[in-house]
Backbone as JSON, one array per atom type, in Angstrom:
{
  "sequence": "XXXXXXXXXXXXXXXXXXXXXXXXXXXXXXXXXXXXXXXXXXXXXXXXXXXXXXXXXXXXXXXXXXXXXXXXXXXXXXXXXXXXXXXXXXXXXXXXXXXXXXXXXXXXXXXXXXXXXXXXXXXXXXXXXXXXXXXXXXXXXXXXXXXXXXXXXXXXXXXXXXXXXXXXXXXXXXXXXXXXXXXXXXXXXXXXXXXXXXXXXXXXXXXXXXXXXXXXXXXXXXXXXXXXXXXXXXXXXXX",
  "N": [[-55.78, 26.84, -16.49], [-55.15, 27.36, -14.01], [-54.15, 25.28, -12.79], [-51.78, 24.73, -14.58], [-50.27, 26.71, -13.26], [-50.09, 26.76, -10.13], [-48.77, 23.78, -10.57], [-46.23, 23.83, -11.44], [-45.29, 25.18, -9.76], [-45.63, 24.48, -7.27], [-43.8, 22.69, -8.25], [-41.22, 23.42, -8.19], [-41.29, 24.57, -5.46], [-41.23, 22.13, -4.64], [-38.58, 21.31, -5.23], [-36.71, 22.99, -4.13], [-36.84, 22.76, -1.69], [-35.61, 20.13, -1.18], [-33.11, 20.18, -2.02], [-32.44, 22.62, -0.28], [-32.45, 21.11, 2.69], [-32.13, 18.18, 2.07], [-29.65, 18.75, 0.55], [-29.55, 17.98, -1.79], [-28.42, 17.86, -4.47], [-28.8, 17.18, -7.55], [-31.39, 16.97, -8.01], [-33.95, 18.68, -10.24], [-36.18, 20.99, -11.7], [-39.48, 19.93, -13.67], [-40.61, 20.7, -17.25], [-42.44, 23.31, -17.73], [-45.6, 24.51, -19.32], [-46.33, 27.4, -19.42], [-44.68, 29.83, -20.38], [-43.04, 31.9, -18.55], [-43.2, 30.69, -16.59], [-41.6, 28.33, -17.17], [-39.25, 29.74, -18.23], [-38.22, 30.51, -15.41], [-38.4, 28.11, -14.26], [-36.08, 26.82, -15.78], [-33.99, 28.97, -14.83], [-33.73, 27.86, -12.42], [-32.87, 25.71, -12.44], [-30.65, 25.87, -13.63], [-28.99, 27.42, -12.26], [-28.89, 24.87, -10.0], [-27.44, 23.0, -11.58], [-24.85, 24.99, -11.43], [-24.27, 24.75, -8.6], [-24.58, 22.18, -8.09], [-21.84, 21.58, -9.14], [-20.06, 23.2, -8.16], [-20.29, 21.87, -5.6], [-19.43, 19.51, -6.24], [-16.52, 19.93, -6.86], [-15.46, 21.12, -4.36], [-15.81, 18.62, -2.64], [-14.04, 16.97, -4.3], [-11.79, 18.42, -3.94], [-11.49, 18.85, -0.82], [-11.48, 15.62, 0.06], [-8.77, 15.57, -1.39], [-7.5, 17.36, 0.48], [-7.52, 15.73, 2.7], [-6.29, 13.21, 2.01], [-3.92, 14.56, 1.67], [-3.33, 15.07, 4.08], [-3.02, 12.9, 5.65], [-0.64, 11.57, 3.87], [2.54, 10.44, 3.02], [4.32, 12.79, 0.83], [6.18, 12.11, -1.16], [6.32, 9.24, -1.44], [3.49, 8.32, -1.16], [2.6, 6.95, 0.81], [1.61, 6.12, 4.03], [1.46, 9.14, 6.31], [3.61, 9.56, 9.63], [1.72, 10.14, 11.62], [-0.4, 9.4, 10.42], [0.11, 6.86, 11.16], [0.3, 6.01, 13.31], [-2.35, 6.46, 14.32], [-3.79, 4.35, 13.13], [-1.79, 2.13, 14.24], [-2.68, 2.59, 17.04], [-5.06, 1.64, 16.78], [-5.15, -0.77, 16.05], [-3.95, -2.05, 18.13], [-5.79, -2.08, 20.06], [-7.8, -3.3, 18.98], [-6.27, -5.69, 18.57], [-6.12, -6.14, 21.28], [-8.51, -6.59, 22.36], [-9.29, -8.87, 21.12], [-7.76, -11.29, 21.5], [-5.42, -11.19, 20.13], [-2.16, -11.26, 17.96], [-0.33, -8.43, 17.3], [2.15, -6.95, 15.05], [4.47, -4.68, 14.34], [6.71, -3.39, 12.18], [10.02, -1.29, 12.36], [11.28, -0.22, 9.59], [14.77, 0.65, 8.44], [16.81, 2.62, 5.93], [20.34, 1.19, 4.8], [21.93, 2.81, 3.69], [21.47, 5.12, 2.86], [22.57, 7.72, 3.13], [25.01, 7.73, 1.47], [24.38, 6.94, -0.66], [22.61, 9.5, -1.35], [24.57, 11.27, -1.12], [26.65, 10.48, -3.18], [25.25, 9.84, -5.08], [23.26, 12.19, -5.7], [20.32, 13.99, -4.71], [17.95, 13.44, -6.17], [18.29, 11.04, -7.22], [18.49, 10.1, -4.23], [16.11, 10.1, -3.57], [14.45, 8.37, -5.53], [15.8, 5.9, -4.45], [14.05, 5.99, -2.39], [11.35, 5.98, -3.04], [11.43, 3.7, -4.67], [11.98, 1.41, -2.13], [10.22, 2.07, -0.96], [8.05, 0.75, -2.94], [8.33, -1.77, -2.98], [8.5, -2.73, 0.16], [5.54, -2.16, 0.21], [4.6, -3.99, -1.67], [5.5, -6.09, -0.28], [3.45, -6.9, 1.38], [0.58, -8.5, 3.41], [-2.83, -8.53, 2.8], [-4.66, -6.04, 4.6], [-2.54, -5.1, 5.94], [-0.43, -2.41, 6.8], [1.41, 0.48, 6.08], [4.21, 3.01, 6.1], [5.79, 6.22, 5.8], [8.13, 6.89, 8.26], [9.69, 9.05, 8.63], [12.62, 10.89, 6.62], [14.46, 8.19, 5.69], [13.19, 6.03, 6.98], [10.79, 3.59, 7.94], [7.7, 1.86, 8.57], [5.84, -0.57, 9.59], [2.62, -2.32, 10.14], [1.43, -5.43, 10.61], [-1.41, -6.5, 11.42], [-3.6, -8.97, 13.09], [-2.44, -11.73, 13.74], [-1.04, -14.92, 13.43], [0.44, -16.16, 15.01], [3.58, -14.44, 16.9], [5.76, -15.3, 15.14], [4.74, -15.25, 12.91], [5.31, -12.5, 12.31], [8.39, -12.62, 11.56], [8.53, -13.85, 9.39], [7.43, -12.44, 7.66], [9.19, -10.15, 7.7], [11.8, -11.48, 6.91], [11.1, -11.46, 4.69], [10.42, -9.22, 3.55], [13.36, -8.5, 3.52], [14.53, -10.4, 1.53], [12.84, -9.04, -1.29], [14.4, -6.65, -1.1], [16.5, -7.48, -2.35], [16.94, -7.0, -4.76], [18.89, -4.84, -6.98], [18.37, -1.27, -7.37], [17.37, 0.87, -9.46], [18.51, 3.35, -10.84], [18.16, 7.34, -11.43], [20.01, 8.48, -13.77], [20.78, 5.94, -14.84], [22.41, 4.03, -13.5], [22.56, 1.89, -10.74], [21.95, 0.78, -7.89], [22.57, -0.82, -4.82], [20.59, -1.03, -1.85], [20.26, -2.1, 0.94], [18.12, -2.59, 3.94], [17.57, -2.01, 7.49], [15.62, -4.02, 10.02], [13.52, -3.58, 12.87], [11.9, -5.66, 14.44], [8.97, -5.57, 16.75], [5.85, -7.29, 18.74], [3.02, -7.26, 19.95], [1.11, -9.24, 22.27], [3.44, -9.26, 23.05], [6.06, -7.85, 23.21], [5.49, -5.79, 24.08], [2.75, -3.71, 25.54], [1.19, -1.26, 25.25], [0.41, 0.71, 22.78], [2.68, 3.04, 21.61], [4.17, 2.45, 23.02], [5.34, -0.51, 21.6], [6.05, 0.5, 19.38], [8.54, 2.28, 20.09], [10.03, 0.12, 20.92], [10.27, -1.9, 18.43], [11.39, 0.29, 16.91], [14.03, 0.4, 18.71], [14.92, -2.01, 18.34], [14.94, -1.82, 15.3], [17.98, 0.09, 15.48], [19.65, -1.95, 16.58], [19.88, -4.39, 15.2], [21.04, -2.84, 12.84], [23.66, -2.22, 14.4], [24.36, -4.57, 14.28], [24.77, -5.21, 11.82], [23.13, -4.9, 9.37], [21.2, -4.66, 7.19], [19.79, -6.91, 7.83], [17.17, -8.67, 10.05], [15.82, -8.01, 13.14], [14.39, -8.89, 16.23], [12.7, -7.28, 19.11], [13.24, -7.71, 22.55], [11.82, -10.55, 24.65], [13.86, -12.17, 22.13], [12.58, -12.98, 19.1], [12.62, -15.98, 17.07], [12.12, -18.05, 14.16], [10.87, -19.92, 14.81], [9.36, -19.45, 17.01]],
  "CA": [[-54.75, 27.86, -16.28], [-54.43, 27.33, -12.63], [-53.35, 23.82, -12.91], [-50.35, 25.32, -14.81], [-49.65, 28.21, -12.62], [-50.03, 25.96, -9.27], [-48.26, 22.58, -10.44], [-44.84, 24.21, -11.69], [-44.74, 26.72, -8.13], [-45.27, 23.26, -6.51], [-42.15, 21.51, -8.68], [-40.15, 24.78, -7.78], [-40.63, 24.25, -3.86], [-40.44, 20.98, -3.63], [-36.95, 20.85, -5.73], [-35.68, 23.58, -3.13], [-36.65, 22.14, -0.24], [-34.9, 18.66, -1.33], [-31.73, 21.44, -1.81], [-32.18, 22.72, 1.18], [-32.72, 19.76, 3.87], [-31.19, 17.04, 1.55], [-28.36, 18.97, 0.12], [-29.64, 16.53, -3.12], [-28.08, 19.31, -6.02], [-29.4, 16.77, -8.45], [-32.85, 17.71, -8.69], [-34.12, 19.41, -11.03], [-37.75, 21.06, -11.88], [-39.6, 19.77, -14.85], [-40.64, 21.88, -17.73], [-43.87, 24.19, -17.68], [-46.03, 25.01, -20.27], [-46.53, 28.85, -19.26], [-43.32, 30.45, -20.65], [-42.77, 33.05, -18.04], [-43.01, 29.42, -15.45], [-40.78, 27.32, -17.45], [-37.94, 30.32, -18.04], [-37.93, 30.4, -14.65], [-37.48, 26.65, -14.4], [-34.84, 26.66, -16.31], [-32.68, 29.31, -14.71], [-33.63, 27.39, -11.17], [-32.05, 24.06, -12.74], [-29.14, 26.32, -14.39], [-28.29, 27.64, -10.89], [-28.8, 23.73, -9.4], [-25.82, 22.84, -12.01], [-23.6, 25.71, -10.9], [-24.32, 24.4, -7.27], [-24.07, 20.84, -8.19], [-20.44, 21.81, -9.83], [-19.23, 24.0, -6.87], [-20.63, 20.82, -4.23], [-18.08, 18.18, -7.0], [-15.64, 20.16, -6.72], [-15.53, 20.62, -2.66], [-15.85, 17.46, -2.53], [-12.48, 16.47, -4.58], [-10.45, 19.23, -2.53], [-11.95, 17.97, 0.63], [-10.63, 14.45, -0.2], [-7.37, 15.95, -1.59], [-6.67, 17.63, 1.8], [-7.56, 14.77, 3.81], [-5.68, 12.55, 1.15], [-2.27, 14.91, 2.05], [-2.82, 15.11, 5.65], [-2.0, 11.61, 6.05], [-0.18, 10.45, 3.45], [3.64, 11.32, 2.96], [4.51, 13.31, -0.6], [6.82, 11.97, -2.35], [6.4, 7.4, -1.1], [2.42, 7.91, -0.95], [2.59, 6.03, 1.36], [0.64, 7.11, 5.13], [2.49, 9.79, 7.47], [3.82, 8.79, 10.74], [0.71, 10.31, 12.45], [-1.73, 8.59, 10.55], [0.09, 5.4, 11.42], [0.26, 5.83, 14.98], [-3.51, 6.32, 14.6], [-3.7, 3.05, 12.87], [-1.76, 1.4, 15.29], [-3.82, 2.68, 18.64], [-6.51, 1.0, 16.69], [-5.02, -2.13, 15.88], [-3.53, -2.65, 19.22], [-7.15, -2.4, 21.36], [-8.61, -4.31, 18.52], [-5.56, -6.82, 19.15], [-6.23, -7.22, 23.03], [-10.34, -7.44, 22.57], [-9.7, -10.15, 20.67], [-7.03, -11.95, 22.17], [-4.43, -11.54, 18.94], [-0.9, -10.53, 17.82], [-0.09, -7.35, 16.24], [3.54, -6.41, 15.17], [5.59, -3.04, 14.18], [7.83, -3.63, 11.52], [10.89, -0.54, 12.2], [12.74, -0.4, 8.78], [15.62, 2.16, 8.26], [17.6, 2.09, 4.85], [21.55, 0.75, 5.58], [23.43, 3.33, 3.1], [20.7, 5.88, 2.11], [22.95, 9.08, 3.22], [26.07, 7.61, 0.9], [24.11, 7.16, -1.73], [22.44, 10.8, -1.34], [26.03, 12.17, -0.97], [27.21, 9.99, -3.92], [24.4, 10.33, -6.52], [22.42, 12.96, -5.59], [18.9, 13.96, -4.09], [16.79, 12.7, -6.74], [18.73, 9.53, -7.19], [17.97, 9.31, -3.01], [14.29, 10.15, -3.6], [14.12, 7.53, -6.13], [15.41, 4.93, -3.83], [12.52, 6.31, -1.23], [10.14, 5.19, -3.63], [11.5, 1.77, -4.6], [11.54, 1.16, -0.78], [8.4, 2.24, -0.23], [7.07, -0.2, -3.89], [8.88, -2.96, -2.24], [7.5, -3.14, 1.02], [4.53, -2.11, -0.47], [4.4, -5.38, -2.37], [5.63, -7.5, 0.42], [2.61, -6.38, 2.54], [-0.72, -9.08, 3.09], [-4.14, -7.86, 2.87], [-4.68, -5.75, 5.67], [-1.31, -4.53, 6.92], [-0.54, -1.06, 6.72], [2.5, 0.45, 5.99], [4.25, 4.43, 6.41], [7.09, 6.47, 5.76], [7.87, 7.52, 9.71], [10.46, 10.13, 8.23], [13.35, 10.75, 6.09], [14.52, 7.27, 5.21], [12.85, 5.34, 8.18], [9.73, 3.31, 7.25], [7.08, 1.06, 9.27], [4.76, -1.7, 8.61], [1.85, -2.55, 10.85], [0.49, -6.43, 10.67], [-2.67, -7.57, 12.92], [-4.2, -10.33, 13.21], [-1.6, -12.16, 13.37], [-1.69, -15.51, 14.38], [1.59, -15.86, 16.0], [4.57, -14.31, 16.39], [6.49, -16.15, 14.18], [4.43, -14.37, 11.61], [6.47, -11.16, 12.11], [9.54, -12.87, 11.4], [8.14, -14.41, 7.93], [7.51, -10.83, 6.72], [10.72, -9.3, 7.64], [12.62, -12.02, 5.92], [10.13, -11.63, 3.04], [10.88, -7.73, 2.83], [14.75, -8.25, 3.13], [14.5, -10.59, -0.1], [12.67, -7.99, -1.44], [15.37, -5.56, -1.32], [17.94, -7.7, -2.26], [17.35, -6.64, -5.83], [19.46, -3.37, -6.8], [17.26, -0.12, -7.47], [17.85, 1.54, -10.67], [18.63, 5.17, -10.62], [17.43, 8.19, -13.05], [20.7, 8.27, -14.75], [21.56, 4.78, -15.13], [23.31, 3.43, -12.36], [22.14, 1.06, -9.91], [22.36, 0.4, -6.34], [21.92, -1.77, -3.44], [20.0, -0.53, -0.87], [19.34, -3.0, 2.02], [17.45, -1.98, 5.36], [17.49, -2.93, 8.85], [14.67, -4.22, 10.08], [13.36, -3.81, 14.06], [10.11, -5.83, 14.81], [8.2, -5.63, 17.8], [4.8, -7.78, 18.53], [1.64, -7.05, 20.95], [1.67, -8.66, 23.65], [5.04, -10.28, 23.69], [7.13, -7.41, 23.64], [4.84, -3.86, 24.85], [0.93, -3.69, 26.15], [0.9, -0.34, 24.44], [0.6, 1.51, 20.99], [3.58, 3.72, 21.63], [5.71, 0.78, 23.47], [5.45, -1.11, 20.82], [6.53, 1.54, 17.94], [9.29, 2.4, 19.97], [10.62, -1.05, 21.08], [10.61, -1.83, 17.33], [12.11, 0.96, 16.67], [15.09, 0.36, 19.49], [15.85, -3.41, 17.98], [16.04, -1.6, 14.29], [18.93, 0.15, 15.55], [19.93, -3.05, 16.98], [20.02, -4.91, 14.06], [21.89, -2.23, 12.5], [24.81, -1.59, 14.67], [25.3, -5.84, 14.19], [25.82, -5.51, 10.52], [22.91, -3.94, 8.89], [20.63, -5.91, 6.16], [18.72, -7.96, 8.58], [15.92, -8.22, 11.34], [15.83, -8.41, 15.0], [12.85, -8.17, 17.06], [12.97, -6.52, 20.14], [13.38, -8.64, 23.51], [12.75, -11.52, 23.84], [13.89, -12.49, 20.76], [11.72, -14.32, 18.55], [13.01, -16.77, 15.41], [11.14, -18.65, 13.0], [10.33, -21.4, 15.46], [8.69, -19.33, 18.04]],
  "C": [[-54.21, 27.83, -14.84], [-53.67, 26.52, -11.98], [-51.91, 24.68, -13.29], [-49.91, 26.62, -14.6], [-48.64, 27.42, -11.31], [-48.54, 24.77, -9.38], [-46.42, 22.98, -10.65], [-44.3, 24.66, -10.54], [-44.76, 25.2, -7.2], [-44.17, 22.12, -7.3], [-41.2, 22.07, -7.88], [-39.89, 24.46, -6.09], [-40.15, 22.86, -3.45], [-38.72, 20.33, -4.3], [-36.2, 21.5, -4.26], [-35.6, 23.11, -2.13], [-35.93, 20.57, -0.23], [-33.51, 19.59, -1.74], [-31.44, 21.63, -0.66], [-31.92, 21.95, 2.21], [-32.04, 18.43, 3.41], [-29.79, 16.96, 1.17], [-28.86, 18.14, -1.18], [-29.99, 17.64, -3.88], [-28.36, 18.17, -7.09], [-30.26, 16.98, -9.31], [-33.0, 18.71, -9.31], [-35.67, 19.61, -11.63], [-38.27, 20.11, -13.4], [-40.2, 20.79, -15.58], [-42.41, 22.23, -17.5], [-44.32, 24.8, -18.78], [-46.38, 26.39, -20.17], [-44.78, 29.57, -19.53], [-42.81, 31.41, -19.61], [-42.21, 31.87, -17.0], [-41.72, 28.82, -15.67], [-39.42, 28.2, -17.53], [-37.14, 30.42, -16.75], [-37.13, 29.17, -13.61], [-35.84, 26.35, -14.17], [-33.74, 27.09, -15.79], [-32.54, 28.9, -13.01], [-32.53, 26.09, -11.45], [-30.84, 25.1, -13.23], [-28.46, 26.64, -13.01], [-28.25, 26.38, -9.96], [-27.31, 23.56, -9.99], [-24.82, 23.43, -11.51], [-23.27, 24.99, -9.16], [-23.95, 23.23, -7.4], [-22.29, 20.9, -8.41], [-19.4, 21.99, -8.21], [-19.27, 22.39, -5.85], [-19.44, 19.79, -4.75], [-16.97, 18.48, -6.28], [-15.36, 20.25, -5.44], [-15.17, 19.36, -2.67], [-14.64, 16.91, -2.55], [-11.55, 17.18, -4.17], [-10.18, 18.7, -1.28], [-11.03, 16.52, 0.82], [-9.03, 14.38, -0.66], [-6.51, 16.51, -0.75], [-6.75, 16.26, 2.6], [-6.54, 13.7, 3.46], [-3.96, 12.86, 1.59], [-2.06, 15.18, 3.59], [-2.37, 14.0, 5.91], [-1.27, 11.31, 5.52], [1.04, 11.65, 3.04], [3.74, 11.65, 1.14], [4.79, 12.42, -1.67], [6.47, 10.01, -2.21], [4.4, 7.38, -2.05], [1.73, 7.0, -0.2], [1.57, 6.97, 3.01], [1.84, 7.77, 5.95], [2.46, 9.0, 8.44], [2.5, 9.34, 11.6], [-0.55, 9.48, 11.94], [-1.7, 7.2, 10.55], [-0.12, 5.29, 12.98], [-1.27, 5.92, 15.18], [-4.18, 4.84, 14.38], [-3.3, 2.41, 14.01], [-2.37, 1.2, 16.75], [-4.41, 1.4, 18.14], [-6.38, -0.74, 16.39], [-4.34, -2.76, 17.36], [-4.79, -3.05, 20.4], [-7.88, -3.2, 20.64], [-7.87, -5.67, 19.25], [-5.84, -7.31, 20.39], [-7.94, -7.45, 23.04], [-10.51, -8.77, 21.93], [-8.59, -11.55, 20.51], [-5.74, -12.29, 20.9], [-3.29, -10.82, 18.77], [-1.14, -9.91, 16.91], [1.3, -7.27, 16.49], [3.77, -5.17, 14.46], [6.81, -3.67, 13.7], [8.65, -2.23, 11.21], [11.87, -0.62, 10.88], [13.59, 1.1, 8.98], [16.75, 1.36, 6.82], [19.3, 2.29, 5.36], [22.61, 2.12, 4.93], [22.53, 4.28, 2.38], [21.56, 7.47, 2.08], [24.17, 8.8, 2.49], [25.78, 7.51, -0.09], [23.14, 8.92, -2.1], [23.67, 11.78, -1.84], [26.52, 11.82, -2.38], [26.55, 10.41, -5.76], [23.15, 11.76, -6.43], [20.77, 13.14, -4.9], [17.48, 13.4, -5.03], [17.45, 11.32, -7.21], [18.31, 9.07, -5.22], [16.78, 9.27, -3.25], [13.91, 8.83, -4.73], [14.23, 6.3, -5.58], [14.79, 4.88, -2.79], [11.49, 5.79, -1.6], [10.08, 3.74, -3.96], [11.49, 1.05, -3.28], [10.74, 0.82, -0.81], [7.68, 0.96, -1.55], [7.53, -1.27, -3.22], [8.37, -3.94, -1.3], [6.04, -3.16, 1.02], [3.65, -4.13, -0.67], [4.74, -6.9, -1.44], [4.32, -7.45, 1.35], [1.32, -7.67, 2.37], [-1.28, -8.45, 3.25], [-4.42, -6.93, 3.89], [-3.65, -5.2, 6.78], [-1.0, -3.03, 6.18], [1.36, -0.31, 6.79], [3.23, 2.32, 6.09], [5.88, 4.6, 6.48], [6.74, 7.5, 7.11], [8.76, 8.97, 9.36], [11.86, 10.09, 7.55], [13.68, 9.37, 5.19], [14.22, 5.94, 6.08], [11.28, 5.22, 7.58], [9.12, 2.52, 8.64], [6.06, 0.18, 8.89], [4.26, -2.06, 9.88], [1.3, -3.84, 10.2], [-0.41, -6.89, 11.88], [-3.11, -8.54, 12.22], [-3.66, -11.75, 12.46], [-1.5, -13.6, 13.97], [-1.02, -16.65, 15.37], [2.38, -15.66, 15.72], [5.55, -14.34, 15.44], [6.19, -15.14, 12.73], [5.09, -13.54, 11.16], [7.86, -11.45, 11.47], [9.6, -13.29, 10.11], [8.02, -13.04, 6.83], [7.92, -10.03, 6.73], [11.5, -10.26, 6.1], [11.98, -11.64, 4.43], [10.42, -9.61, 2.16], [12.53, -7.69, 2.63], [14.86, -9.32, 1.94], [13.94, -9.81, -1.09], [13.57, -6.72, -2.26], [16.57, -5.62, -1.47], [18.49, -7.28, -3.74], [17.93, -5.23, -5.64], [18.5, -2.7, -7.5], [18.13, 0.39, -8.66], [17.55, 2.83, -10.2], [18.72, 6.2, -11.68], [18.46, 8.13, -13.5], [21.22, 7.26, -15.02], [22.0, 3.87, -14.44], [22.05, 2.74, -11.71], [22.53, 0.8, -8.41], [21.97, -0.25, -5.41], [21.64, -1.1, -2.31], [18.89, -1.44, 0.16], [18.77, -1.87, 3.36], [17.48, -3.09, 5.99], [16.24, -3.31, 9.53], [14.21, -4.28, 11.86], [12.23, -4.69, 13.81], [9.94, -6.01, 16.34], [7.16, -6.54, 18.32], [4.23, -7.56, 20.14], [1.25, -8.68, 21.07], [2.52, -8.75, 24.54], [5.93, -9.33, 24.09], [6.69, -5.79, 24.1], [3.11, -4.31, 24.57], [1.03, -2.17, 25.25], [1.59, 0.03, 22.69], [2.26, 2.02, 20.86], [5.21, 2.73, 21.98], [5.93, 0.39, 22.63], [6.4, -0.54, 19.61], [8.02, 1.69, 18.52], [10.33, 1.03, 20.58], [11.13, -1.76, 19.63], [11.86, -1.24, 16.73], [14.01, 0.99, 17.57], [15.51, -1.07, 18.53], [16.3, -2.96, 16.09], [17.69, -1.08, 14.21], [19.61, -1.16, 16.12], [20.9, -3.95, 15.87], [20.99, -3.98, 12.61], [23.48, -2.05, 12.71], [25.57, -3.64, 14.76], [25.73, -5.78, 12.81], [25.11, -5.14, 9.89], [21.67, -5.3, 7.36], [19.72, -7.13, 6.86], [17.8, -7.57, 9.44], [16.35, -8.47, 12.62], [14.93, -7.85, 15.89], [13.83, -7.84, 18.63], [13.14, -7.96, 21.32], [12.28, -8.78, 24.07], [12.67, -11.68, 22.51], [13.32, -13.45, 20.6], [12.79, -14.67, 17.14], [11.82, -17.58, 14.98], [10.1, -19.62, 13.77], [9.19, -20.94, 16.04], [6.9, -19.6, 17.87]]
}
């Protein structure tokens, strides 16, 4: 009888204290042959479940805020803050280890005529084909973000020269040479301009870089709109 008084009161603490100190809502007592022991059991493991439940759920909120702090709504793509965090990190990786990183500035060429023309969910639709686009032109490891409105960015490291940058502009303006279908039917062409930048040819910093990029997309814009142009000096295919 003391065996099964004892051995259950010692399941009971040592579940809680693996609750307590582990947080491990798993555990669960086993059963007890003294009915008064084992009811008790039971409604220790019934209140583990409720706890286990409540800890899931946390959990998938937790990840669902952190999920919308970075990443923009409607693309899914990462906000402009949690690219600029990205980029810090790829730029001090870039100089510890003696490699190019670039900042690909897009901006779409005719996104406020087609807004005006077809409407706000015909623009939001070509926000998203953008964003699948570059998406899809992206290698392993490059990182990509809607900076705001209809202005995008693409982060490649480890890069393993220059030149590179210039291979995966051209590769996003074929890309986007197909026309975007639109919710009622219609279709449209929607090229972008493309700035690029590269670490440590054309800015020593995170921020240099983003906005040097960002200066040759307008660049490349106000020549005609549909193409790239890195920042100064200019690089081409050769470099």
């Amino acid at each position: 009888m003391l065996v099964q008084i004892v051995e259950p009161l010692r399941n009971l603490m040592r579940v809680a204290h693996a609750v307590r100190s582990e947080r491990d809502f798993a555990q669960r007592t086993p059963p007890a042959r003294i009915a008064e022991l084992n009811a008790l059991g039971d409604d220790f493991n019934g209140l583990l479940d409720e706890l286990q439940t409540w800890q899931n759920q946390m959990q998938h909120e937790n990840r669902s805020l952190a999920h919308r702090a970075n990443h923009d709504a409607l693309t899914g793509l990462l906000n402009r803050a949690a690219f600029v965090e990205a980029l810090e990190h790829a730029v001090r990786h870039a100089a510890a280890n003696h490699e190019y990183a670039a900042v690909l500035y897009l901006d779409s060429d005719d996104f406020k005529d087609i807004n005006d023309r077809h409407g706000h969910a015909s623009g939001d639709a070509v926000l998203v084909a953008v964003a699948q686009r570059i998406r899809a032109s992206l290698r392993n490891g490059d990182t990509v973000a809607r900076i705001g409105g209809d202005e995008f960015a693409l982060l490649a490291a480890g890069l393993r020269s220059p030149a590179d940058a210039v291979h995966i502009a051209e590769h996003i303006l074929q890309a986007m040479a197909e026309p975007i279908a639109l919710p009622h039917g219609a279709s449209v062409q929607a090229s972008v301009s493309i700035g690029l930048a590269v670490f440590p040819v054309h800015a020593q910093a995170s921020q240099a870089l983003l906005h040097a990029a960002d200066a040759a997309m307008y660049g490349a814009k106000r020549r005609s709109g549909g193409i790239w142009q890195s920042a100064e000096p200019h690089l081409d295919v050769t470099t």
